[in-house]
Residue, then its C-alpha position, 0 to 999 in steps of 0.5 A: x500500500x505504501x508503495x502505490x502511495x509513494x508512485x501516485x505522490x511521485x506522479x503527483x509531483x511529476x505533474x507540477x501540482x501548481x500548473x494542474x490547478x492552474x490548467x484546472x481553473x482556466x478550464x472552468x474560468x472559461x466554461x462560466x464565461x462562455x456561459x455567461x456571454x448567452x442570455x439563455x438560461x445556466x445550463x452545466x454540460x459535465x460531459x463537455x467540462x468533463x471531457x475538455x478538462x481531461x484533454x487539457x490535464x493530459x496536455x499539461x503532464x505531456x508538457x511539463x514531463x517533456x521539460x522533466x525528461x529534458x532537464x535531469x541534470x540541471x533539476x538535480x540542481x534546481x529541482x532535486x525533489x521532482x521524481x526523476x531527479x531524485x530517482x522516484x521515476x526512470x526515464x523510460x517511466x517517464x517516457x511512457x507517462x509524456x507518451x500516453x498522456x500525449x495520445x490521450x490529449x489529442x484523441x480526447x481534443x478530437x472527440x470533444x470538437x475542432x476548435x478543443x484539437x487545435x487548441x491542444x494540438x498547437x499547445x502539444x508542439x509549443x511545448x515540444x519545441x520548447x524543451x526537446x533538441x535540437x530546437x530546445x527553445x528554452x535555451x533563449x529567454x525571450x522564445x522561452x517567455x514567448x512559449x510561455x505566455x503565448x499558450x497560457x495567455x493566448x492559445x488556452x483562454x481563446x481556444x477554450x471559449x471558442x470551444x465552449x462557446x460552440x459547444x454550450x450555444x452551437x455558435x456557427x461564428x467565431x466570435x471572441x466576446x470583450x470579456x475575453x479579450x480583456x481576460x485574455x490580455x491580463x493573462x498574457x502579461x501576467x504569463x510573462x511576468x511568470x515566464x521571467x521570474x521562475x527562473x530566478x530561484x533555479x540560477x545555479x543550476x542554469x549557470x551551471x548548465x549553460x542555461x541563457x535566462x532573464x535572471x543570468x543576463x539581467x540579475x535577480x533583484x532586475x527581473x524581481x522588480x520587473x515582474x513586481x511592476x507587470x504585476x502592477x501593470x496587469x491588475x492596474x490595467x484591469x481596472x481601466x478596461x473594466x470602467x472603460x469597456x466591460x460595462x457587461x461585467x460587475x465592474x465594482x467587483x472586478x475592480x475592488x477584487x483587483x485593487x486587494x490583489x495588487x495590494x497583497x502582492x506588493x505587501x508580500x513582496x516586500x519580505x522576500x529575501x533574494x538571497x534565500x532561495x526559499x523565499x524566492x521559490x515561496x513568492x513564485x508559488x505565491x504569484x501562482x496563487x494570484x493567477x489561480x484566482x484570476x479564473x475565479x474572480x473574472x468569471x465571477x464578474x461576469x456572472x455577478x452582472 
């Protein structure tokens, strides 16, 4: 028994626990959009967020399984508690977890309809190109960040709502809702200002190995206060775009909501020693916790109205 739990942590952990509720989130944060572009009545499809969920999750381990296979050396550095840098999986494991959950993302996208296949499929060769040689993408800072926010910002967020959107209203246009444009664009820069700083705890083994990111080149206390200040670019922007253009969302909601989340940030920057690599890693998993409620507090909005 104790074994089958220490594979299904290790699998767990093989998975990055915080891009799973990350994929989890953006998955459902769109489904309640969608619904909330139509003025018929609330309806849940589980079989469609079901099945769009399981596709998208098997994307994710795909992806970041990939980068784990990849990157054995330097996570042994960086990251020596992931399973195959610690030697919970072997290799050939993980080749058979990336594999099959490869397969399973593209054949649950196929099922699920057009717009969820190119979605997956695009998100599947991104990610590829980013880890695996001899393209390996990751190796420059600015196509590393460009992979990063371009899926997450962009590809994930319009194609879900497209998918949903067709699925939940047989929308014959394709057709991209404010609402969405404005999620989509706060995710995008809020992506980049994940993209740049999750390298700054993991500059030893990427020194080490060659590696060319925004924290080598630019230093960590730079690229600190850089996502800090686009931090405070996206979640200042919000609140702009919803007085001016998001007359169809809870305005007082999102912007109050957005005003205590920038507040938060900065007052937990403020303790972050960049010195201890602890803290610095701490502040990166708390950055994701803002993403986290980002797919909660906008759908909110938009439903509130």
């Amino acid at each position: 028994m104790r074994q089958y739990a220490a594979g299904i942590y290790s699998f767990w952990k093989f998975s990055r626990p915080h891009t799973i509720i990350g994929t989890t989130l953006s998955v459902l944060g769109l489904y309640l959009i969608a619904q909330s572009a139509s003025n018929e009545n609330f309806h849940l499809q589980l079989w469609q967020l079901w099945g769009t969920w399981i596709a998208c999750l098997c994307g994710n381990i795909y992806i970041v399984g990939l980068n784990q296979l990849e990157d054995i050396e330097i996570d042994r550095i960086n990251k020596p508690h992931l399973p195959l840098a610690a030697g919970e999986f072997s290799p050939r494991q993980a080749q058979l977890i990336v594999g099959i959950t490869g397969v399973l993302a593209l054949l649950f996208a196929w099922v699920m309809g057009p717009f969820l296949l190119l979605m997956v499929s695009v998100s599947l060769a991104i990610g590829t190109a980013y880890s695996l040689p001899p393209i390996r993408l990751k190796r420059f800072p600015f196509w590393a960040a460009l992979c990063i926010f371009s899926v997450r910002g962009a590809i994930v967020n319009i194609g879900l709502f497209l998918h949903f959107n067709q699925k939940l209203h047989n929308a014959k246009e394709i057709i991209v809702t404010g609402e969405v444009w404005a999620l989509t664009l706060f995710i995008l820069v809020f992506t980049f200002a994940i993209a740049i700083f999750k390298d700054v705890p993991d500059i030893e083994g990427d020194r080490q190995y060659n590696m060319s990111t925004f924290t080598i080149k630019l230093g960590a206390v730079a690229v600190f206060n850089l996502a800090r200040w686009v931090l405070t670019v996206c979640y200042v922007g919000m609140s702009v775009v919803a007085i001016l253009y998001l007359a169809s969302v809870n305005q007082v909601f999102l912007i109050g909501s957005h005003v205590i989340m920038l507040g938060l940030m900065w007052w937990r920057s403020r303790n972050v020693d960049l010195h201890d690599r602890s803290a610095i890693a701490q502040f990166y998993q708390f950055i994701w916790k803002l993403f986290f409620l980002e797919y909660l507090i906008f759908p909110a909005a938009c439903i509130l109205n």
